[in-house]
Steps between C-alpha positions, in 0.01 A plus 500: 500500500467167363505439111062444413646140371865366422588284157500199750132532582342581208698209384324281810174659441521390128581170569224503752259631215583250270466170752159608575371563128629171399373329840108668356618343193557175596175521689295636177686267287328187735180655491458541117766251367717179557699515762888508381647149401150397357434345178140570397284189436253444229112434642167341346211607621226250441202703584545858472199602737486725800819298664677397182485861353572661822868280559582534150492904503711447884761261308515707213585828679791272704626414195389146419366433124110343468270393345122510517317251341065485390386260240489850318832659598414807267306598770746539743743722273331834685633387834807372404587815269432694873772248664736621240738283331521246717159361481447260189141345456438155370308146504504310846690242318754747423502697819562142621810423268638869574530516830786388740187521748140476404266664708122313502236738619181312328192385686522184685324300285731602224801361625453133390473597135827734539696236643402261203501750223820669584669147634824528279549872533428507886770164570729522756454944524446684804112585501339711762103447544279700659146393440242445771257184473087609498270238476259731357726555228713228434307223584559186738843528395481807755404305770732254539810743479323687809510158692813431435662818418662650150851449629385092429270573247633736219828252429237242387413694212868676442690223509857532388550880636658625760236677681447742761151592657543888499302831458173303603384661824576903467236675345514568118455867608773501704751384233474844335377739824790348777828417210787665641317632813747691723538359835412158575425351162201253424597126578424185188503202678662220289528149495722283272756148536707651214803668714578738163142529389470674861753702484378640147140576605642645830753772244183522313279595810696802572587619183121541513559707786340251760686277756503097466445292779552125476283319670631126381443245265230484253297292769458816703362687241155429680610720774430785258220382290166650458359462824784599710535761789798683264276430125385865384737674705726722447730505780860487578765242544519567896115445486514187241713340741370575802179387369625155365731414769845557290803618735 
């Protein structure tokens, strides 16, 4: 009769054991952390709303440090003491000076006053913008960034940054419901002409848990403005592409 199991395979059959609990690891480490070989990056968040608050508590949990900001920042110390310590809260002005990136998630109409309050702090810093124009909101402002899209628009009143259109057309709801999604994960189209600043908001995408798609230069940001076939969607990036001709 043969021995139940020799030194040699129990040996094997460790080794075996131990690749696959560090391959779930590796995997678990990617879903809640930075990946290995990543430094963690410091992010602003100018307007800690429904999107702002929702990518700061994703970021935070991969490891990134941020910072909400409110004209009152004392009122964002509950959510930030929830993110743990990670999360700081502050002024826009100095979510602006903290961050490596600044994220602006503020109506429309609000962006012209950012860009010229926040000037100095913002200059030359990857800044990823997300907000939507609404004539009924914002103004005629609104209107003209529809007719000629954000992608031309928003740079007008952010000059100085590097700046990627990002985070515009999923649905705020989505940001929290579809993060880290098993299967195929949620697609954020972006649009930038900053080679780096692309390459940052993509790592930033899926450390959200989503997956970036980019579409092109700022100029193409229209082809995912308010309006669009893919705006309010949450779909994936084999849809997103499909859907706006990318191969």
């Amino acid at each position: 009769m043969k021995p139940w199991k020799t030194a040699s395979s129990i040996g094997s059959t460790a080794a075996l054991l131990a690749g696959a609990f560090a391959a779930v690891a590796v995997v678990l480490g990617a879903w809640a952390g930075l990946s290995e070989g990543q430094t963690p990056m410091k992010v602003g968040i100018i307007g800690a709303g429904k999107i702002g608050g929702a990518l700061a508590e994703h970021w935070a949990k991969a490891g990134h440090e941020v910072m909400l900001s409110s004209r009152h920042p004392e009122e964002l110390r509950p959510l930030a003491d929830r993110m743990g310590a990670k999360a700081h809260v502050g002024t826009p002005r100095e979510a602006a000076a903290f961050g490596d990136v600044v994220l602006i998630s503020v109506p429309y109409g609000a962006l012209p006053q950012v860009g010229r309050d926040f000037a100095a702090e913002l200059k030359g810093k990857i800044v990823l913008e997300t907000g939507n124009p609404y004539p009924s909101r914002d103004g005629d402002m609104a209107n003209e960034a529809r007719r000629i899209g954000t992608g031309t628009t928003s740079p007008r009143y952010l000059p100085g940054v590097r700046l990627v259109r990002a985070f515009n057309s999923i649905p705020a709801f989505s940001l929290r419901s579809e993060a880290h999604r098993g299967g195929e994960k949620v697609a954020v189209p972006l649009a930038g002409d900053d080679p780096e600043a692309m390459r940052v908001a993509e790592r930033l995408v899926r450390d959200a848990g989503f997956e970036p798609v980019v579409v092109g230069t700022l100029e193409r940001a229209k082809e995912f403005d308010y309006g669009t076939s893919v705006y309010g969607r949450a779909i994936t990036a084999r849809e997103l592409k499909s859907a706006l001709g990318i191969p």
